[in-house]
C-alpha positions as CSV (number, residue, x, y, z in Angstrom):
1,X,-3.2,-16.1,-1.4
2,X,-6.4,-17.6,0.3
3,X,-9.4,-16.3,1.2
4,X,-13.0,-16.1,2.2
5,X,-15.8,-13.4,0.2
6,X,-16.9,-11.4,2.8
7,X,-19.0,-9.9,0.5
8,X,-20.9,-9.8,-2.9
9,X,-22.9,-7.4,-4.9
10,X,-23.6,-9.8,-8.1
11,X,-25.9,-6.2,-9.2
12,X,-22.5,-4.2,-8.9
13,X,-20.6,-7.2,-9.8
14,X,-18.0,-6.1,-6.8
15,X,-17.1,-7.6,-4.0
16,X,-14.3,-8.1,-0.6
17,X,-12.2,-10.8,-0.3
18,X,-10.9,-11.1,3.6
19,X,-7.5,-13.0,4.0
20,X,-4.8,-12.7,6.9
21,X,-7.2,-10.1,8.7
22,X,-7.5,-7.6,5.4
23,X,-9.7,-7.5,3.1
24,X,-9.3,-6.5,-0.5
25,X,-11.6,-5.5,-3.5
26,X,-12.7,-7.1,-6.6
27,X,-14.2,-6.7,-9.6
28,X,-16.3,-9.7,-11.4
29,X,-14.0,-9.5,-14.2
30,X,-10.9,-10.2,-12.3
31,X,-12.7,-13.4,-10.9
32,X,-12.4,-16.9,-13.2
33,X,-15.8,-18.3,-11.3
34,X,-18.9,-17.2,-10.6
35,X,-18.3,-16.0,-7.2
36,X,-20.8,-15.9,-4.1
37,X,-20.6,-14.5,-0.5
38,X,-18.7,-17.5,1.9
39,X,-16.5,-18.9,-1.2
40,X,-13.2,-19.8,-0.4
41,X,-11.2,-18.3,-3.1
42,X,-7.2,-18.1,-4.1
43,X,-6.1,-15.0,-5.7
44,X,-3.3,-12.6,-6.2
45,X,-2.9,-9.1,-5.7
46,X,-2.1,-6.0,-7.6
47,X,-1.4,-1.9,-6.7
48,X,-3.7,0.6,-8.2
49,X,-4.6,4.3,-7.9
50,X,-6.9,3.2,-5.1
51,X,-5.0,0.5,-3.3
52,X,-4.5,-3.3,-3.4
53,X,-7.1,-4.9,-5.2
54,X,-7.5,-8.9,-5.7
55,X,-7.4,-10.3,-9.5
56,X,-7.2,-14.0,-10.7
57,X,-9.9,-14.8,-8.0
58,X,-10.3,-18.7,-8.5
59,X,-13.0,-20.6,-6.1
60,X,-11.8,-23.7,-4.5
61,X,-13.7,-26.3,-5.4
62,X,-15.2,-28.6,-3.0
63,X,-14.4,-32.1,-3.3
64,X,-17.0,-33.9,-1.4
């Protein structure tokens, strides 16, 4: 999936990914990059005890 972080609490090291008009959690640890508010990110989902959460968050790149 794509998407944009909404937001990012490097202290907490959590953060909201929003994507098709959802958003979805993340932890730092499910993220490959260092990861900052307005990143455009792929990622995949997965069902816990608390929802859908985001993992394998991967920042595109820019390639200017």
């Amino acid at each position: 999936m794509l998407g944009i972080v909404k937001y990012y609490n490097a202290d907490k090291r959590f953060g909201f990914i929003e994507s098709g008009g959802n958003e979805y959690f993340f932890h730092r640890s499910f993220a490959d990059d260092e990861v900052n508010e307005g990143d455009k990110v792929t990622f995949g989902t997965e069902n816990n005890e608390r929802g859908t959460i985001a993992v394998n968050v991967k920042v595109i790149k820019d390639e200017n």
